[in-house]
N, C-alpha and C positions, 0 to 999 in steps of 0.2 A: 291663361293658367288658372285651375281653379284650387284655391287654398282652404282646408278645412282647419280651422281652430278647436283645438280640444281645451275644455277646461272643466274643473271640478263644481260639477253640477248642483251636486246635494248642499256645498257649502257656498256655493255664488248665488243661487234659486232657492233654499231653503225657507225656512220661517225666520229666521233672523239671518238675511245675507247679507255675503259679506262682500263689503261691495268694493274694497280694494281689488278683488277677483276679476271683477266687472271692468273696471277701470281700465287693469290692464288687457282686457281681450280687447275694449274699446281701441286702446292705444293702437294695438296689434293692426288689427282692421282698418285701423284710418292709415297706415303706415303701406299695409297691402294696396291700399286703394290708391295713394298716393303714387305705388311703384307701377298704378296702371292693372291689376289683378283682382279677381274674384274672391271674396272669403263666404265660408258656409259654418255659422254656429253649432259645435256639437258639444252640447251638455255633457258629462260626462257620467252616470247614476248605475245603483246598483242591479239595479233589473237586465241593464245588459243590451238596451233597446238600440246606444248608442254603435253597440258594434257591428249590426245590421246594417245600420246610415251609413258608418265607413266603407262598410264594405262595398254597400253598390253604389259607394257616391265617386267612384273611381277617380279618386284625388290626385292631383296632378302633386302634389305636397301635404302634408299636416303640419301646422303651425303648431307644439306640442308646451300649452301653460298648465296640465292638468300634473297638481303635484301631490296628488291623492285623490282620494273619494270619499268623502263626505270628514276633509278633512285628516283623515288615516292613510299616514306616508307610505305603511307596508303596501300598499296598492299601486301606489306609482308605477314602482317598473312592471306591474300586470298593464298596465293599460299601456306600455310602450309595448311588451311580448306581441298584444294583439296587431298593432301596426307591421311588426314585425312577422307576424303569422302570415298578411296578408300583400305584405310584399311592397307597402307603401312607403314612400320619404317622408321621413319628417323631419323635426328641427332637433337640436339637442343630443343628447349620449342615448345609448342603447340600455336596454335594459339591465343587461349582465351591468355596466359598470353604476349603472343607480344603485341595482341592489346592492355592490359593495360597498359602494360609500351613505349609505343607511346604515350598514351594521359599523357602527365605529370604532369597535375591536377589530374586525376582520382587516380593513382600512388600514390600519394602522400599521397591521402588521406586514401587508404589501408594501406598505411607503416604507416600514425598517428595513424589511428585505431589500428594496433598491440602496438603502446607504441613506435614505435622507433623517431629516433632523425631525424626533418626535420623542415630546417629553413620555417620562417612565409612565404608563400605563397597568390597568391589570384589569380584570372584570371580575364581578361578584355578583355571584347567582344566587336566586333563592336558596337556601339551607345548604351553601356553603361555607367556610371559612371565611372573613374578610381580611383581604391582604393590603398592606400599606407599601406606598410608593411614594413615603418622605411625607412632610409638610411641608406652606401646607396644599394643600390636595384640592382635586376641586371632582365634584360628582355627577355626571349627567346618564340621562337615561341610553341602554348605548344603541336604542334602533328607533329614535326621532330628529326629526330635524326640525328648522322655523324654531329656536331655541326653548323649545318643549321642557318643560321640566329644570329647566337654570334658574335660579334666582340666588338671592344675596346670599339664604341659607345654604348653599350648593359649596361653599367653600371654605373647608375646614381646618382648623390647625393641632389638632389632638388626638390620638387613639379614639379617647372616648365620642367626641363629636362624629366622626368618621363613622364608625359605626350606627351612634343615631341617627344621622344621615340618610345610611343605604336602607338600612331598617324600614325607616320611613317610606323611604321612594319605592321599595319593593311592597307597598300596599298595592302601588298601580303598574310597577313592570317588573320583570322578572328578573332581569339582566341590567346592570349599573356598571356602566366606566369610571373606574374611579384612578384621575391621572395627575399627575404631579402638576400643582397650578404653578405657570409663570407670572412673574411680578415683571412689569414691564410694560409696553406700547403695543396696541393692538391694530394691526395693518392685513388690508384686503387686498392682494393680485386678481384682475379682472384677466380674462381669457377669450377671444373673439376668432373662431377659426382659428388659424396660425399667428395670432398676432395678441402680445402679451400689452397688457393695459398698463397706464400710471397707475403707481401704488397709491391708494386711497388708507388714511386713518382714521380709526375711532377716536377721539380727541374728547379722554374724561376728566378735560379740566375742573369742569362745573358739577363732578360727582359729588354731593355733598361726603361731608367729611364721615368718616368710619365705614363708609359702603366699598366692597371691593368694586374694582374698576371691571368690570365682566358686563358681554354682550347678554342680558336676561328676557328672559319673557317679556317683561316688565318695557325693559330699555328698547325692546324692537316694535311691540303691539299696544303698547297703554299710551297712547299717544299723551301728554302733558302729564305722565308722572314724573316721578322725581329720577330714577333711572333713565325716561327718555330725554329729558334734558339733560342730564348728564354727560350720556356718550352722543354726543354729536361728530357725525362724518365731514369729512373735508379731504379734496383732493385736489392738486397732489399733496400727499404725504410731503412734510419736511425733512427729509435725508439725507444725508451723502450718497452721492452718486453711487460710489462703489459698494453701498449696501442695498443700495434701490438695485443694483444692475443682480447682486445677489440673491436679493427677494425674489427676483424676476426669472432666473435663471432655477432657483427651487421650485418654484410654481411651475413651470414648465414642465422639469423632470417628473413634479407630481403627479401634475397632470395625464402625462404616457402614461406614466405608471399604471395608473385609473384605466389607462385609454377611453381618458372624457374625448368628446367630439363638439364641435358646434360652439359651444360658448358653457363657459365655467368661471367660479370664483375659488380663491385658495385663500384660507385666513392664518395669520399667523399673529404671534407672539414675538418681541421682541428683548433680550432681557437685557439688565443693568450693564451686561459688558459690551453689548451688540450682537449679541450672537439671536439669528433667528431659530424659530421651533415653529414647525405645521401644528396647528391646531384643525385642520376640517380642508377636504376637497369637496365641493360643493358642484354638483355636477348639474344643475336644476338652479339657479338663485333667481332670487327676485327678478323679475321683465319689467316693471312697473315703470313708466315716465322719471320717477323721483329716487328710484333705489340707487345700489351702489354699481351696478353695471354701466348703468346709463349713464351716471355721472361721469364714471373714468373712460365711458366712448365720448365724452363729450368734451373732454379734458384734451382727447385724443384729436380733437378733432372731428369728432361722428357725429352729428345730431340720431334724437330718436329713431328717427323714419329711416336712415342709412345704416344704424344699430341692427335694427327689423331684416332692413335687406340681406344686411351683409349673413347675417344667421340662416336665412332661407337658400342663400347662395352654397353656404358651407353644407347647408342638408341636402340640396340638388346633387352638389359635385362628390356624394359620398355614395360607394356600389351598396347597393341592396345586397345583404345577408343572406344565403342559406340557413337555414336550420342548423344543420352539419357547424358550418363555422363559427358559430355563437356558440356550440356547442364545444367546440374545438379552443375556442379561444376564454369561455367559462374555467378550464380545465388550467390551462397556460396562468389567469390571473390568478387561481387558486393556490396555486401551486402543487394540484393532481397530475398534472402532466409527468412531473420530474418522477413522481411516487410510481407512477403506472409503470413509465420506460424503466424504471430497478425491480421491478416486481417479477418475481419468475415465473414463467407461460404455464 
């Protein structure tokens, strides 16, 4: 079998790459080879050269780690469409549900409509009104992911702050989710095909004092700052069963929701009284040797190299898309379907 690896070319090859990128394709490839199988490096860049390569390298699979282009998430589910143009397997969710879980208004309001649990929300657009959703609030950009735009300033407790806030952030984007922040334990659900992970914690014991406990820029990519030593992961989570069995049980439902495929993570919040709240379905997370995926396959039981398989396995055993269907099924997560069938001929 031969396996192509896609990955984000501009930011892994660039002038200053970034070599956690590299790391992980390595990972991927020695895991491939491991299972006995061929893999073929396809950079992923803006010129477009790479979707020529796909196309006549008639891949028996695409191993799929590209989670933008040249760093810019809005591009992700473009580069899954073109796999999907051309008829090929690959790893991971389809396009339609990245793009929804990119936009973290849209998202959200999917996962209300199913009934699950998500703090008060609102979004605020350039040169509109800004609305309040309690204190205190916490602001993030609402079409990034890789915790773009969070930091400590991101969490506010006043009208007035709130305001400067968005103000600010709407220098660099247009759109702000601004959502009621929970005070509480921050816990990750891992997702492997049909098979829900140990719950892994963010554990901010060591936040220094007066910093909110929030996964930041800072705390995920600054390796030895003072946010990254703070939130340190550990798994498993210390729970009661019946709330671990809970967590597990929302993730899941989230996940349909989504109609993620392949492998996913679901982050939540947990507050003072027990009760959980989705913060983020994550349809694309970290692959890397050392993230939180891996951990909680490993927790499981999985080492790396059978993490790798077991995701190749769940992209082989999945039918190839029509056009039509993705189309059909775009319409259903939107919830245009229901609007079209009341609409009169």
């Amino acid at each position: 079998m031969k396996i192509g690896v896609l990955f984000d070319g501009m930011s892994a090859l660039g002038k200053n790459p970034d070599v956690l990128i590299l790391e992980s394709v390595e990972a991927v490839e020695n895991a491939i080879e491991d299972w006995g199988h061929a893999h073929v490096r396809i950079p992923v860049n803006p010129d477009g050269r790479w979707v020529e390569r796909v196309r006549r390298a008639r891949f028996d699979l695409v191993f799929n780690l590209c989670e933008g282009i040249d760093g810019v998430a809005a591009f992700e589910p473009r580069v899954i469409s073109v796999l999907e143009l051309f008829g090929v397997p690959y790893s991971g969710s389809s396009s339609t549900a990245t793009s929804l879980c990119l936009r973290k208004d849209v998202v959200n309001a999917v996962l209300d409509r199913a009934g699950l649990p998500v703090p008060r929300w609102t979004l605020a657009r350039k040169g509109d009104d800004i609305s309040s959703v309690g204190f205190p609030a916490i602001c993030k950009p609402a079409a990034e992911d890789a915790s773009i735009g969070i930091e400590q300033r991101s969490v506010v407790r006043s009208g007035r702050a709130l305001v400067a806030r968005v103000e600010a952030m709407q220098e660099r984007w247009d759109e702000i989710l601004i959502q009621r922040y929970v005070v509480g334990r921050e816990v990750n659900v891992g997702i492997v095909g049909d098979t829900v992970m140990p719950v892994a914690e963010i554990n901010f014991a060591q936040m220094p004092r007066g910093m909110w406990k929030i996964v930041s820029y800072q705390s995920k990519w600054i390796t030895g700052s003072e946010e990254d030593l703070g939130a340190k992961p550990s798994c498993p989570a210390d729970l009661p069963l019946t709330l671990t069995r809970e967590l597990q049980g929302i993730a899941l439902a989230a996940w349909r929701a989504v109609e993620g495929k392949g492998y996913g993570r679901v982050d939540f919040r947990i507050d003072s009284s027990g009760r959980p709240w989705l913060l983020e379905v994550n349809p694309n997370p970290d692959l890397s040797p050392g993230a939180g995926l891996a951990r909680m396959a490993g927790v499981a039981g999985m080492d790396y190299n059978a993490l790798i398989r077991r995701i190749c396995e769940a992209a082989l055993a999945q039918p190839v898309e029509a056009t039509a269907q993705l189309w059909i099924r775009s319409l259903h997560l939107s919830g245009m379907e229901r609007l079209l069938a009341a609409a009169p001929l």
